[in-house]
N, C-alpha and C positions, 0 to 999 in steps of 0.2 A: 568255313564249314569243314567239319572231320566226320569222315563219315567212317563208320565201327561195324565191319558186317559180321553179325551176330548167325551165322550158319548153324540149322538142327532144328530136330524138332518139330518139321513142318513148320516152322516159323515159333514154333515154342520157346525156345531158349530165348530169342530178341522179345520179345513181347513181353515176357516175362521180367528180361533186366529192366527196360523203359520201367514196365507197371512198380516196381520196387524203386527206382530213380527219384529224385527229389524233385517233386515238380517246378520246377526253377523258369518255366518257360521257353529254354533253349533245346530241350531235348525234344527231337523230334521220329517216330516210328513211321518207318516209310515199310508198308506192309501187303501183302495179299490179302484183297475184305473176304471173300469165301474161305480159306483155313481157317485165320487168326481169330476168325469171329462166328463163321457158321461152323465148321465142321470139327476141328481142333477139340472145342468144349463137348461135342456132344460126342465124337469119338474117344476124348480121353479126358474123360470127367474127372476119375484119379488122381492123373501123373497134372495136369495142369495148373499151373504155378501164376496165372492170374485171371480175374473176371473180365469176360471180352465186354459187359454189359457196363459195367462201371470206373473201371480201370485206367479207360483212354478217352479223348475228347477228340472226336472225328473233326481232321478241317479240310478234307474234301479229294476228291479223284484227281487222280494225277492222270492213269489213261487204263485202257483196258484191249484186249486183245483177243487172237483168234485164237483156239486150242485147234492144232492139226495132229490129224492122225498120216502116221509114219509106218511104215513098211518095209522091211528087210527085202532090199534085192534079190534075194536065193528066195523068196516066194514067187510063187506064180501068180498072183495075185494084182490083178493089175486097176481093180477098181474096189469099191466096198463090198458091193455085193459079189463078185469072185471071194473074199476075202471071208465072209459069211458063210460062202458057199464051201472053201477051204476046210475051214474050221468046225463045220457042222461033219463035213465027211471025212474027218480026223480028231473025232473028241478026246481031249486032251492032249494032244498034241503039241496045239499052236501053243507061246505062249506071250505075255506082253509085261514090258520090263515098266516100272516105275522109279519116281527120285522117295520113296519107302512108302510104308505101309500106312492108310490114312489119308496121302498128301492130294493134293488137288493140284492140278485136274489127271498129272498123270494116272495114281491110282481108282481116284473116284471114277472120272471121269472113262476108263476104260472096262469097270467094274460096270457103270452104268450100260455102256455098250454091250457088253457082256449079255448082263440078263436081258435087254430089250430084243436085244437078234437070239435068247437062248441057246448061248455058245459054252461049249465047257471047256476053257483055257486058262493055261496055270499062272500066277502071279509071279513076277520076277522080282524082290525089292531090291532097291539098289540104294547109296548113302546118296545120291545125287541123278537126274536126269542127262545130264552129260555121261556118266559111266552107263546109263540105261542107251546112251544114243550109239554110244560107241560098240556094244553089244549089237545092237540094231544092223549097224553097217557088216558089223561082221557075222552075220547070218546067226546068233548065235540066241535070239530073240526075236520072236515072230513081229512085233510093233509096239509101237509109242506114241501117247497121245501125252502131247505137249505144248508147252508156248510158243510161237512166233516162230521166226525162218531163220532167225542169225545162226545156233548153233544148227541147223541142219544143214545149212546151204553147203559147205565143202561137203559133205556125204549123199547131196542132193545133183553136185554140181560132177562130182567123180560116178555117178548112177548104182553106188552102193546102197542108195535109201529110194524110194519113192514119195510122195506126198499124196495119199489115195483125199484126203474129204478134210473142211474147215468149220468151225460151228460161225452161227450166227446166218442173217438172211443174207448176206451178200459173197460175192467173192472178196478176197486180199487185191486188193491196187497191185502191190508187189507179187502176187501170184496169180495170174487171171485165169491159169489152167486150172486151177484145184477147184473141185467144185464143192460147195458147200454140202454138209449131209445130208440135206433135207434134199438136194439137186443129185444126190448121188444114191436115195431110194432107202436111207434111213435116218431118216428125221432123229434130233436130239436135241429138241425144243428147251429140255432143262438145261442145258450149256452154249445156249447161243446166248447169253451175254459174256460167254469167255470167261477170261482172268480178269478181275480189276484189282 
């Protein structure tokens, strides 16, 4: 197996080489199903360089995940709703980084939260979620809603980040403090099945 990580794009660029590829039967797209196929096409109808409907032959879920929302230590904020509560009595202030403009779940997904609690908090885009997390630690971005616990945990583990809320109905095995949004008094029913 060689495996070619295709970075950019919100998953644009790799989806693209595959769809142009020779279908030989070796090549394989190991992908995000929400970008590459919900949101990607209907946010960049344009710039997108193949058909998520006909292009690829689905051969099944590998695994799927929790989306947690993260919080810069230099906040006060120590649950969701402090964090609501933050952000309503400083409009425009807060703000929340993403890996760019479109992506999921960092951008969508915090853009979601946004309008349901109607908060007015500035977009941060970044080339990557890692350079959004590392902003995070260093107070220099209000939060981040992303994938799973590996790249937070040393920023989790030194008390630079916080982990306030996780989608889906249960808690993380590996996180049993964090409480789910919906346990934490704002539900976000359209992102409890995470990342898959």
């Amino acid at each position: 197996v060689v495996v070619e990580n295709r970075a950019g794009g919100g998953g644009m660029i790799a989806h693209a080489a595959v769809a142009k590829a020779a279908p030989d039967g070796y090549l394989l797209l190991f992908s995000d199903i929400v970008a590459g196929y919900a949101v990607n096409p209907v946010l960049f109808p344009k710039t997108i360089q193949y058909n998520a409907r006909t292009d690829f032959t689905p051969v099944g879920n590998v695994a799927s995940g929790a989306i947690f929302l993260y919080v810069s230590a230099a906040l006060p904020a120590r649950n969701v709703q402090e964090l609501i509560a933050l952000a309503k009595s400083k409009p425009g202030e807060l703000s929340f980084g993403s890996a760019g403009a479109g992506h999921f779940p960092t951008h969508i997904g915090s853009e979601l939260f946004k309008v349901k609690n109607a908060l007015d908090i500035l977009h941060v885009p970044y080339k990557g979620a890692g350079q959004a997390m590392v902003d995070i630690a260093a107070g220099r971005v209000s939060f981040l809603m992303t994938t799973g616990l590996a790249a937070a945990k040393p920023f989790l583990d030194s008390g630079k980040v916080r982990a306030l809320a996780l989608t889906g109905d249960r808690r993380a095995a590996a996180a049993p403090d964090i409480p789910t949004f919906t346990e934490a008094g704002s539900p976000l029913p359209e992102m409890d099945a995470g990342a898959v």
